[in-house]
N, C-alpha and C positions, 0 to 999 in steps of 0.2 A: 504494500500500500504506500501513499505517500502523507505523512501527515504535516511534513515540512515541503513543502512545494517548492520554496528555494530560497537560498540564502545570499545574503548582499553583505559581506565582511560579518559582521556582528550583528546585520539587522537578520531576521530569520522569519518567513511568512508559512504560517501552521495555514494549510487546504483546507480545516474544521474554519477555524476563524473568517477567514475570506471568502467562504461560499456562507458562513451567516451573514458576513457583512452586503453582500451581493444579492443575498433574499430581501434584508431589511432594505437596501434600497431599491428595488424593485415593488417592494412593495406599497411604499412612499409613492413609485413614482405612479404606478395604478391608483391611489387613492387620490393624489394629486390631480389626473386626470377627471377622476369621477367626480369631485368635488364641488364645480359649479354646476352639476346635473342638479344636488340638492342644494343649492343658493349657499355653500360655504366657500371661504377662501381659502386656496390653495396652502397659502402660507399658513393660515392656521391652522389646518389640516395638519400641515409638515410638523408642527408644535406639538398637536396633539400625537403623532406616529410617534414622535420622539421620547412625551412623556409612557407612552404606554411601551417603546422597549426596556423604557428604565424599570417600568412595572413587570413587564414581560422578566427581563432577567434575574430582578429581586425571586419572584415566583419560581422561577426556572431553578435558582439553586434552594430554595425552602425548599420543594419538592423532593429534589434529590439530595437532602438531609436528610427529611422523613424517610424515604424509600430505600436508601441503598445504603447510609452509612451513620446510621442512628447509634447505635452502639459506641464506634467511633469520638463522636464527637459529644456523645455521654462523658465518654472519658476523658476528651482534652476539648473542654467547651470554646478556649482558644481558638481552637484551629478553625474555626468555624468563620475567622478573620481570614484567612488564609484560602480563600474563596479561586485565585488562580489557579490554584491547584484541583481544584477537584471539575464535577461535572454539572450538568445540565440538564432539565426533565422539561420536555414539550407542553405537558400537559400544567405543570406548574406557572409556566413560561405564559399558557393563555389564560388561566384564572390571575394570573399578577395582570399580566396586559389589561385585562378586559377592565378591571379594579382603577386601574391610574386611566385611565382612557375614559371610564363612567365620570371620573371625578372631576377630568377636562371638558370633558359635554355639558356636563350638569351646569358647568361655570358660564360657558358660552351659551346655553337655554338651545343646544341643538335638539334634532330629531335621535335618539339615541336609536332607534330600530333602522333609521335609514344608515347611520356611520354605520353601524351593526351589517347589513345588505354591503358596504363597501368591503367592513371586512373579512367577508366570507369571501372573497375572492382575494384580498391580500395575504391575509393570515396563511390557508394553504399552499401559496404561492411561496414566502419565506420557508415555509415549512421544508416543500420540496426541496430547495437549496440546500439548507441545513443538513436534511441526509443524505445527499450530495457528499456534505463533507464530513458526516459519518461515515460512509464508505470509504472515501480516502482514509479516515483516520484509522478506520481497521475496526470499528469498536462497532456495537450493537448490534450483532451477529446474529441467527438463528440456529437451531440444533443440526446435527449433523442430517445430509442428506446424499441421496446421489443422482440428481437431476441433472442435467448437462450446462446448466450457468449457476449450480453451485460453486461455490469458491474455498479457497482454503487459505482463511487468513495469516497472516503473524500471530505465530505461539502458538498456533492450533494443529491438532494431528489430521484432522479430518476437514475434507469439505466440506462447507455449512450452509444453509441458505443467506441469500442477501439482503436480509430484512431490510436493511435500510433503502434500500434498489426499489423492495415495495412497498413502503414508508413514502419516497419518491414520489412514484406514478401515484399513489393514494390522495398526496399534496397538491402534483401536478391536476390528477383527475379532478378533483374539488376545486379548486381555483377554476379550470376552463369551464364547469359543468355552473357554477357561479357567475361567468360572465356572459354564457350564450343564457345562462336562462333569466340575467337582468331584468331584458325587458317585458320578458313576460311575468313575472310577479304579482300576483292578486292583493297583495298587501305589503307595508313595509318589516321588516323582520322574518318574509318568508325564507329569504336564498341563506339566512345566517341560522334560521333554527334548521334548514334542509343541512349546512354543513356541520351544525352539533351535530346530528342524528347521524349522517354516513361517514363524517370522522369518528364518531364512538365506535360505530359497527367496526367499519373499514379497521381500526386498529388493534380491535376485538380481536379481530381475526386474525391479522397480522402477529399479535402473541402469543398465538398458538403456536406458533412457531419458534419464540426465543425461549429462554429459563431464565425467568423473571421470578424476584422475591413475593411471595402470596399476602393478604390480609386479612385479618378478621378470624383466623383460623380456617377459612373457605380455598378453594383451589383457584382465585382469581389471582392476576396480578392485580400493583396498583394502580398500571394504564386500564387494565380490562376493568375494575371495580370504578375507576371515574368514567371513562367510555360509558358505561354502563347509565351511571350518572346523569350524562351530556345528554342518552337517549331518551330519557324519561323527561327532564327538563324541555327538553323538543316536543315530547308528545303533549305532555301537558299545557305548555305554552301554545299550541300551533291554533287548537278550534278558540282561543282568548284572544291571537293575536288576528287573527280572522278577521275575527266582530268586528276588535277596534280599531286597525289599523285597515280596513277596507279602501281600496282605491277606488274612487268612482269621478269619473268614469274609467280614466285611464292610470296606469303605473303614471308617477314622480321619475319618468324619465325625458 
């Protein structure tokens, strides 16, 4: 794999790093586009993507305390400063985002279901990148297999599936399937509760395939126990947001 892309004397560029920084801008620049669809400025837009990766990241490593290294950092509460070193959790990463992103709306008196509709097509979009540069880095593997674009990472004896490869296409799928179905929308918060529901499914699925730590004493992980989550929050939300967010006559596009 390559998780150092290349090196410039003493400066050194990690493939992880630079395909997230490559989503988050991309994703910016999607939302920047869409932005006067729903009568906001661009630039405030950009303000707001900004505060919510600071929420996204805050999120992103609470998660992956809780989940992978809680014992750890029972023992040396410290290290918990030490935050370069360790990792990162998607799912933590969009409950922080989503958190600093409400708290930016609420200020500006936006449509919080219509940014909501933007970011179902940014959000999967960074995503895809991201594992991108999980693949380079070699990490977020799945169990062995013997498929013919199974791979066989660093450290590993066996060929494994490429989870993050379909982490990927799952991101990429969401984002495109969010943008062609824009303008058909019945209501505003429909394309963002459609990408809770087939991002829970979608990575449901997907951890069938890794060996991920369980919860609750149950046989989930803790992607598949919030997946899970996300889809019930979907269901429940979808016939409320119907009613009230009805477009008549036409979508807000």
């Amino acid at each position: 794999m390559y998780p150092v892309l290349f090196e410039i004397g003493p400066l050194r560029i990690y493939t992880y790093g630079l395909m997230m920084a490559i989503g988050i801008l991309m994703a910016i620049l999607v939302a920047r586009k869409l932005a006067p669809k729903i009568s906001v400025d661009p630039e405030k837009m950009t303000d707001m993507a900004m505060f919510a990766v600071l929420g996204g990241l805050v999120g992103a490593y609470v998660n992956y305390i809780i989940s992978y290294d809680w014992s750890r950092f029972k023992a040396d509460p410290l290290s918990v400063l030490r935050f370069w070193n360790e990792g990162l959790v998607f799912l933590g990463g969009l409950i922080g985002g989503l958190i600093f992103a409400l708290i930016f709306i609420r200020r500006q008196k936006w449509s919080f279901w219509e940014i909501a509709d933007i970011c179902a097509i940014a959000i999967p979009l960074a995503y895809g990148f991201g594992r991108i540069g999980c693949f380079f880095a070699g990490c977020c593997y799945g169990e062995a297999c013997e498929l013919p674009w199974a791979i066989t990472f660093p450290g590993q004896m066996v060929a494994r599936h490429p989870t993050q490869l379909y982490s990927m296409l799952l991101g990429f799928g969401l984002a495109a399937f969010a943008y062609f179905f824009r303008p058909k929308r019945r209501f505003a918060g429909q394309s963002f509760l459609f990408y809770m529901f087939f991002y829970g499914l979608g990575r449901g699925i997907i951890e069938l395939l890794r060996i991920e730590p369980t919860v609750f004493g149950t046989n989930l992980s803790v992607a598949q126990f919030t997946g899970i989550l996300l889809m019930v929050v979907a269901v429940v939300l979808y016939p409320i947001l119907r009613k009230r967010n009805r477009y008549t006559p036409e979508p807000l596009d």
